[in-house]
MMTF fields as JSON, N, C-alpha, C and O atoms, coordinates in Angstrom:
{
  "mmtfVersion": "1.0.0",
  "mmtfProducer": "UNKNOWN",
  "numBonds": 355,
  "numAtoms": 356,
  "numGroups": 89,
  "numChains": 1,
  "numModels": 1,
  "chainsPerModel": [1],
  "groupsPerChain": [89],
  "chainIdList": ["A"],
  "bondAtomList": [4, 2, 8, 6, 12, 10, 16, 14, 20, 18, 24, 22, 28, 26, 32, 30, 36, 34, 40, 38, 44, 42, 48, 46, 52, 50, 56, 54, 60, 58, 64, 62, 68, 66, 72, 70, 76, 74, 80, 78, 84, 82, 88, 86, 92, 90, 96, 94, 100, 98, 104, 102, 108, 106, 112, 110, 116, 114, 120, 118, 124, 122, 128, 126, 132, 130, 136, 134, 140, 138, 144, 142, 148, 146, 152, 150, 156, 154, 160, 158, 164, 162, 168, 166, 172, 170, 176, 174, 180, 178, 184, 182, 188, 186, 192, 190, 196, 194, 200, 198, 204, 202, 208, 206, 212, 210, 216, 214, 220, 218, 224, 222, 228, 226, 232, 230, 236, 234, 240, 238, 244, 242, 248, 246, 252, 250, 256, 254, 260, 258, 264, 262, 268, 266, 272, 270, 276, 274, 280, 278, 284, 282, 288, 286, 292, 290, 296, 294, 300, 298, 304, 302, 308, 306, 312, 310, 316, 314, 320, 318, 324, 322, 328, 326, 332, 330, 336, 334, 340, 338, 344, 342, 348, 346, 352, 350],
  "bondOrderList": [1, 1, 1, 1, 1, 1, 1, 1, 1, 1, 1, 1, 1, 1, 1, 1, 1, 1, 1, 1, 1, 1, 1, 1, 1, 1, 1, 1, 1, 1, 1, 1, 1, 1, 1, 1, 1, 1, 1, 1, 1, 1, 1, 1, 1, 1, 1, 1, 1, 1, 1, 1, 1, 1, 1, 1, 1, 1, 1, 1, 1, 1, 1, 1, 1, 1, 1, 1, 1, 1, 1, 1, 1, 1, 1, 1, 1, 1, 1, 1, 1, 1, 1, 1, 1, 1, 1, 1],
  "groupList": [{"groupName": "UNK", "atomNameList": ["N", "CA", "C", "O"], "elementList": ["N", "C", "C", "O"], "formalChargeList": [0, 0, 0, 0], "bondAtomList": [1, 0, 2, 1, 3, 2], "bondOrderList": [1, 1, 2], "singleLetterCode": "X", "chemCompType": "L-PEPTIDE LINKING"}],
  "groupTypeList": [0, 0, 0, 0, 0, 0, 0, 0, 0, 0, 0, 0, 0, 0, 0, 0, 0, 0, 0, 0, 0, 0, 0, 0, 0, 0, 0, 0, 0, 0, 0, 0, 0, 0, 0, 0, 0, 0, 0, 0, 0, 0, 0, 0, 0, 0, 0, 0, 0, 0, 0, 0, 0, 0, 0, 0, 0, 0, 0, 0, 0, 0, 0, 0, 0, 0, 0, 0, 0, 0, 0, 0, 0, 0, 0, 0, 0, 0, 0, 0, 0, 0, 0, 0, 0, 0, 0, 0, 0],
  "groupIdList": [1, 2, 3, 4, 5, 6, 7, 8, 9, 10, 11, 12, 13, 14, 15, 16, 17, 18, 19, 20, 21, 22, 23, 24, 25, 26, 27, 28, 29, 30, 31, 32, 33, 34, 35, 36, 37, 38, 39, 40, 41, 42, 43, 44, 45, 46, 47, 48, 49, 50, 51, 52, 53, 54, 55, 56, 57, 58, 59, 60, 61, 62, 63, 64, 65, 66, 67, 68, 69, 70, 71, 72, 73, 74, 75, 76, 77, 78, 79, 80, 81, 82, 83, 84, 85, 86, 87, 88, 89],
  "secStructList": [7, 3, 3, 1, 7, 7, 6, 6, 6, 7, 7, 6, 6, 7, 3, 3, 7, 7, 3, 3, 3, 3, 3, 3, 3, 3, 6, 6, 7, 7, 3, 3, 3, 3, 3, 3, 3, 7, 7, 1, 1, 1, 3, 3, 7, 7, 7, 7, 7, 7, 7, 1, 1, 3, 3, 3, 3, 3, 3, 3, 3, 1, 1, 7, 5, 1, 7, 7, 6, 6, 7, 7, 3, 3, 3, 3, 3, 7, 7, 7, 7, 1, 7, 7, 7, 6, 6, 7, 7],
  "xCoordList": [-41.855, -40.763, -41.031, -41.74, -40.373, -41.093, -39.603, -39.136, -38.874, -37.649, -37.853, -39.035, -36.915, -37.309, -37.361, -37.437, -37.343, -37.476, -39.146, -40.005, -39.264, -40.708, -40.76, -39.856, -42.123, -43.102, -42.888, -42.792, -42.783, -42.883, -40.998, -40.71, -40.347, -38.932, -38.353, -37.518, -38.911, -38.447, -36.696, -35.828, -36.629, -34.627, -34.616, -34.992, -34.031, -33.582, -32.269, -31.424, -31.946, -31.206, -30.747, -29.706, -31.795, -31.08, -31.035, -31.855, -30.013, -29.993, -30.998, -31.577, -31.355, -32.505, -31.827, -30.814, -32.116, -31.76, -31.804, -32.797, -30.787, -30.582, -30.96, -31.771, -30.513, -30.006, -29.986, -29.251, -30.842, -30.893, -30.471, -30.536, -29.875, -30.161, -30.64, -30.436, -31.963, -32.274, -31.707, -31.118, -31.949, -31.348, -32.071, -32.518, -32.756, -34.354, -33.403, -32.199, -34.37, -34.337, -35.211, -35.876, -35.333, -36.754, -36.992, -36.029, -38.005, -38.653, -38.054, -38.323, -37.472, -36.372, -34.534, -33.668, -34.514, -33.029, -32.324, -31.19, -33.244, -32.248, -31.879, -32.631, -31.063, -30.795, -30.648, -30.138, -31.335, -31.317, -31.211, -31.34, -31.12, -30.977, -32.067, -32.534, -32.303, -32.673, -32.354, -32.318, -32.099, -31.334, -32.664, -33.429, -32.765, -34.047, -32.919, -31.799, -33.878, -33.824, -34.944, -35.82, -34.771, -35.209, -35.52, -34.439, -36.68, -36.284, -35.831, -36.109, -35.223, -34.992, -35.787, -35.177, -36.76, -38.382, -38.248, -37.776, -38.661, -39.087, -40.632, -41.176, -41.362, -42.149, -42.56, -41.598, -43.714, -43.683, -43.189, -43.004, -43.06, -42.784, -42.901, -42.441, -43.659, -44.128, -43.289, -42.697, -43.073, -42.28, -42.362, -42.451, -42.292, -42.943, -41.947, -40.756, -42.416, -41.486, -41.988, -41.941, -42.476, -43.084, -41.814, -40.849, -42.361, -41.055, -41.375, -40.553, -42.813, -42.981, -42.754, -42.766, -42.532, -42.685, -41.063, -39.968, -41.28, -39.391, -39.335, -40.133, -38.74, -38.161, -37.24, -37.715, -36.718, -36.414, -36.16, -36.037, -35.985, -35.146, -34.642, -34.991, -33.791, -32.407, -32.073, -31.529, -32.518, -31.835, -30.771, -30.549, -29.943, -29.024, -28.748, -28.874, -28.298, -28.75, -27.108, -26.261, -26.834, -25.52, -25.523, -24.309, -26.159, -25.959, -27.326, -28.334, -26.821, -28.443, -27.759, -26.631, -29.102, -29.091, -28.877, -29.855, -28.021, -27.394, -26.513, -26.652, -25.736, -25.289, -24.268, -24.514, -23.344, -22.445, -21.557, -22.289, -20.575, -20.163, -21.122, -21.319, -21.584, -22.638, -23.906, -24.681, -24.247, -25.791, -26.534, -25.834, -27.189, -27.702, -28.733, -29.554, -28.975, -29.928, -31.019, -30.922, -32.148, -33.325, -34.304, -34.427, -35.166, -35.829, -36.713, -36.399, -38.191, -39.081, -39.628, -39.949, -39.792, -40.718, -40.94, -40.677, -41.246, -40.967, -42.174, -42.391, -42.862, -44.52, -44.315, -43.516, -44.657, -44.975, -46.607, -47.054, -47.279, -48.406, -48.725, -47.711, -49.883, -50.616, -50.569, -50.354, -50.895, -51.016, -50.083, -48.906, -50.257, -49.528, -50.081, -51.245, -49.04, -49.505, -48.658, -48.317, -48.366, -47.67, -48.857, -49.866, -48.425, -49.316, -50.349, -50.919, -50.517, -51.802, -50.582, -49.379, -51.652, -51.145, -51.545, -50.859],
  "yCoordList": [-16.698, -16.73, -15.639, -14.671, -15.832, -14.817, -14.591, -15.304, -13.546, -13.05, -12.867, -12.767, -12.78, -12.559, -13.556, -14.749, -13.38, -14.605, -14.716, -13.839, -16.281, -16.34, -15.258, -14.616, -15.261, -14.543, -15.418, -14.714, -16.528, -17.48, -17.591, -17.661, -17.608, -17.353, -15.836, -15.759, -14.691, -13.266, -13.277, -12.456, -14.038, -13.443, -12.02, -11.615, -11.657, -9.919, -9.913, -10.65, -9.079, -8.905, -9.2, -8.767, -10.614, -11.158, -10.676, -9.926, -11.184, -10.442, -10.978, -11.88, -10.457, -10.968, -11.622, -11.067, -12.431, -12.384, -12.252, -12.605, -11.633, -10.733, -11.475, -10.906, -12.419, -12.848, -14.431, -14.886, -15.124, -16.724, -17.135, -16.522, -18.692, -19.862, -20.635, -20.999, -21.0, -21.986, -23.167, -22.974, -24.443, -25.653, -26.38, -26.885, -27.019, -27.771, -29.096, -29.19, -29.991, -31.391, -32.095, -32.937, -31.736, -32.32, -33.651, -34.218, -34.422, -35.974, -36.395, -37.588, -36.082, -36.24, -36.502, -36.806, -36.253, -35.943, -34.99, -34.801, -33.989, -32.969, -31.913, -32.139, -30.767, -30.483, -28.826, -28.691, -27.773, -26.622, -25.394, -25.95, -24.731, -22.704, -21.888, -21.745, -21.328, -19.669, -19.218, -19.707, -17.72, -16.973, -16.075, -15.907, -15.47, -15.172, -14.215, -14.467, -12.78, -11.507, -10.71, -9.965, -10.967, -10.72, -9.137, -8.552, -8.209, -7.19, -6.943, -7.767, -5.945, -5.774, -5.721, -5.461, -5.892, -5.845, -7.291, -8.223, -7.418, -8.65, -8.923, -7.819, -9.694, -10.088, -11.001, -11.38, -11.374, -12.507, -11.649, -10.433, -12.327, -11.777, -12.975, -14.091, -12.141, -13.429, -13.321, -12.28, -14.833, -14.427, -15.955, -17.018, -15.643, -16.582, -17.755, -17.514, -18.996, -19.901, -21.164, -21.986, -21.682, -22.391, -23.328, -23.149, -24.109, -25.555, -27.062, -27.895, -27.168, -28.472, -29.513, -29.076, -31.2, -31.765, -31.909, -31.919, -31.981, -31.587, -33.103, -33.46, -33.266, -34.224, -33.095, -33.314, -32.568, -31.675, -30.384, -30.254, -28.854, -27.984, -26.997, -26.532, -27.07, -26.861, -25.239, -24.865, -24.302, -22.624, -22.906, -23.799, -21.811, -21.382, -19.653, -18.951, -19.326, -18.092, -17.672, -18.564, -16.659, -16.194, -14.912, -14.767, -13.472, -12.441, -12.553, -13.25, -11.687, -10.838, -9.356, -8.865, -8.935, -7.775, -7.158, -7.153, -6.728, -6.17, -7.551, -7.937, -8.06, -9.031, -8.811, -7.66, -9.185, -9.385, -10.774, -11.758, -10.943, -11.696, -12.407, -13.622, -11.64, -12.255, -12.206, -12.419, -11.892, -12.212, -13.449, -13.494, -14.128, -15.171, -14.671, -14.028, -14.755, -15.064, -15.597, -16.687, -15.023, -15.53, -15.921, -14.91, -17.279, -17.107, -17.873, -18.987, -17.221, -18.055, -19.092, -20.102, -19.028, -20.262, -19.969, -18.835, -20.612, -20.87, -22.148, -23.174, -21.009, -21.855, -22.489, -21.85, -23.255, -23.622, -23.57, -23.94, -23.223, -23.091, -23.562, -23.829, -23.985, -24.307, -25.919, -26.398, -26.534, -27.56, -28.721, -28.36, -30.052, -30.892, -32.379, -32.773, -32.958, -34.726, -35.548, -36.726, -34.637, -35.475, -36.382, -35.875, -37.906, -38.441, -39.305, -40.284, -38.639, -39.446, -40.531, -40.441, -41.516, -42.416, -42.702, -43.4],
  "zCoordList": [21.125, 22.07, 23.091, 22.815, 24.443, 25.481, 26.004, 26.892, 25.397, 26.523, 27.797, 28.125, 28.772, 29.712, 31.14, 30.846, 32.077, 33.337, 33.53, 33.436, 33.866, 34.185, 35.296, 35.83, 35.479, 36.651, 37.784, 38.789, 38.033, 39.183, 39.281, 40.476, 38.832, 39.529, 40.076, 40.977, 39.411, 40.098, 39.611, 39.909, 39.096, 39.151, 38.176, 37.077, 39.188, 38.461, 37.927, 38.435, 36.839, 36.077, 35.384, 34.891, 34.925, 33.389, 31.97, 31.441, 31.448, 29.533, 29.154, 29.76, 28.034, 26.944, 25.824, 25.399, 25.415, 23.486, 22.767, 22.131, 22.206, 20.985, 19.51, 18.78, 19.201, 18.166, 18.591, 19.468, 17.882, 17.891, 16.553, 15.487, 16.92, 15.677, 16.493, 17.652, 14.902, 15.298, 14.422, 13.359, 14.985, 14.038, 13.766, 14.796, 12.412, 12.285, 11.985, 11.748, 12.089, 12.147, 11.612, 12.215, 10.025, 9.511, 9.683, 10.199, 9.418, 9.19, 8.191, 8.051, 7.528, 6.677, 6.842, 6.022, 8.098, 8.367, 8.158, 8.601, 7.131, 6.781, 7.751, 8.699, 8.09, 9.046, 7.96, 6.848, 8.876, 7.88, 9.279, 10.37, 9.313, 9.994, 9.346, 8.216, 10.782, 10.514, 12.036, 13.165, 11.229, 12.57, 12.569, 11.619, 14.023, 14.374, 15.149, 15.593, 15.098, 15.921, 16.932, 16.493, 18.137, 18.802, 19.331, 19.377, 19.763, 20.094, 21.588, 22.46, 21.822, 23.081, 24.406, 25.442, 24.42, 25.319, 25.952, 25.301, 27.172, 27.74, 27.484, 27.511, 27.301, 26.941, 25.676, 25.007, 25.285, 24.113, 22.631, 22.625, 21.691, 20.975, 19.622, 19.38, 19.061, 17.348, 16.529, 16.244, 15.85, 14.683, 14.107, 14.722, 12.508, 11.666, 11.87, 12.07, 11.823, 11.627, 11.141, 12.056, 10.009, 9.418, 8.556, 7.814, 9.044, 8.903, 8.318, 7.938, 8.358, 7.842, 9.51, 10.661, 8.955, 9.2, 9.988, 9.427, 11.025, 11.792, 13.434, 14.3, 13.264, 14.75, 15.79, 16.904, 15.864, 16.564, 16.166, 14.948, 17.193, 16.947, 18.311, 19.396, 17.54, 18.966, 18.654, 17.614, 19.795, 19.687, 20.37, 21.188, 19.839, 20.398, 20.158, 19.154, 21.628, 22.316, 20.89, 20.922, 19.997, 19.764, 20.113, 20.251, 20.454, 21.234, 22.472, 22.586, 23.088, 23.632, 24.096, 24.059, 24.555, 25.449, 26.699, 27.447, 27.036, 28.624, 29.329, 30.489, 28.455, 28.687, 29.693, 30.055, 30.316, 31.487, 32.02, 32.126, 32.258, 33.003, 34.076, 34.111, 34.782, 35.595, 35.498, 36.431, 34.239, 34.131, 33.338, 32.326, 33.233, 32.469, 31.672, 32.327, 30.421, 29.279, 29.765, 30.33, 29.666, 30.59, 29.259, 28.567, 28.587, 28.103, 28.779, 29.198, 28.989, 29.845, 29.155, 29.781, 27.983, 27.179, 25.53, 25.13, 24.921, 23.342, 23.627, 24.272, 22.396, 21.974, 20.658, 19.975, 20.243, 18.583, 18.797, 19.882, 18.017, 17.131, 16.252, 15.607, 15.567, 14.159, 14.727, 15.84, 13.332, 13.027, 13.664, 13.63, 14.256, 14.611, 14.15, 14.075, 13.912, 13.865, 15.022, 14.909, 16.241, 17.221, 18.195, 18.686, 18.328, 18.641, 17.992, 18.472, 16.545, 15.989, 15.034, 14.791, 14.707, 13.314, 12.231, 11.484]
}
């Protein structure tokens, strides 16, 4: 996960996030959480998340950092890694 505003938009002064859920959506239907903590730093930031075989998953921002009335939660992008079978049959 990469807090923070991309490089190619420049918007200044957004919060970071503090504190995520995420919501999995296995190949199964089953539907399970993990809450993920973010540090306060803009930039990428690793963190384990090994899930198996999933159809979707949905964050949701529940704190961040330097938050405000007028500021927006900036996350530039969210990678998955490892192994995939999207595509093949």
């Amino acid at each position: 996960m990469r807090p923070g505003v991309s490089p190619s938009t420049r918007r200044c002064g957004s919060a970071l996030p503090h504190r995520v859920t995420a919501t999995i959506t296995g190949k199964d239907g089953k539907v399970s959480t993990r809450r993920l903590t973010l540090d306060q730093g803009a930039g990428g930031q690793r963190l384990p998340f090994r899930v198996g075989e999933v159809t979707k998953v949905r964050f949701t921002v529940d704190s961040s950092h330097a938050s405000s009335a007028d500021k927006q939660v900036a996350i530039a992008e969210i990678e998955f890694s490892g192994p995939s079978n999207a595509g093949r049959s």
